[in-house]
LOLUMBA-232005 format. One record per residue (C-alpha): x, z, y; residue in one letter. Coordinates in steps of 0.25 Angstrom, whole numbers, plus 5000, padded with zeros to 4 digits. Layout:
BEGIN
XZYA;...
***
This chain:
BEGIN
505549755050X;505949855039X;504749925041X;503749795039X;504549755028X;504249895020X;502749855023X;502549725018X;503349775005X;502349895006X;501149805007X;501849704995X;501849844987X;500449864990X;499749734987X;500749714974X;500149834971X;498549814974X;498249874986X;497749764993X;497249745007X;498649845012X;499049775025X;498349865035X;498949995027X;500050085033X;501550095026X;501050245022X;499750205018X;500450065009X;501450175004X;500150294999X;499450174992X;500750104985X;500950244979X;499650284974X;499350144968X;500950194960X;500250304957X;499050214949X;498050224961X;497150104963X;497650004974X;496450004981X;496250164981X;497650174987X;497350084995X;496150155000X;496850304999X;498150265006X;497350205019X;496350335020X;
***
């Protein structure tokens, strides 16, 4: 139960911060994306980077 609990947080993270559209991504793949948009990538282009 732990584990889907850190995914739903992760997913929360993700939408709060713009990266819409996140609930077919991997942890690994929510994770890249969270820390590029940290690092003041466009939502969307991590997004897009974090899934190829």
């Amino acid at each position: 139960m732990a584990d889907r609990e850190k995914l739903h947080d992760l997913r929360q993270q993700a939408h709060n911060a713009g990266i819409e559209g996140n609930s077919k991504m991997t942890e690994d793949q929510l994770r890249q994306a969270l820390r590029k948009v940290g690092k003041g990538a466009e939502p969307q282009l991590a997004k897009r980077e974090a899934k190829s």
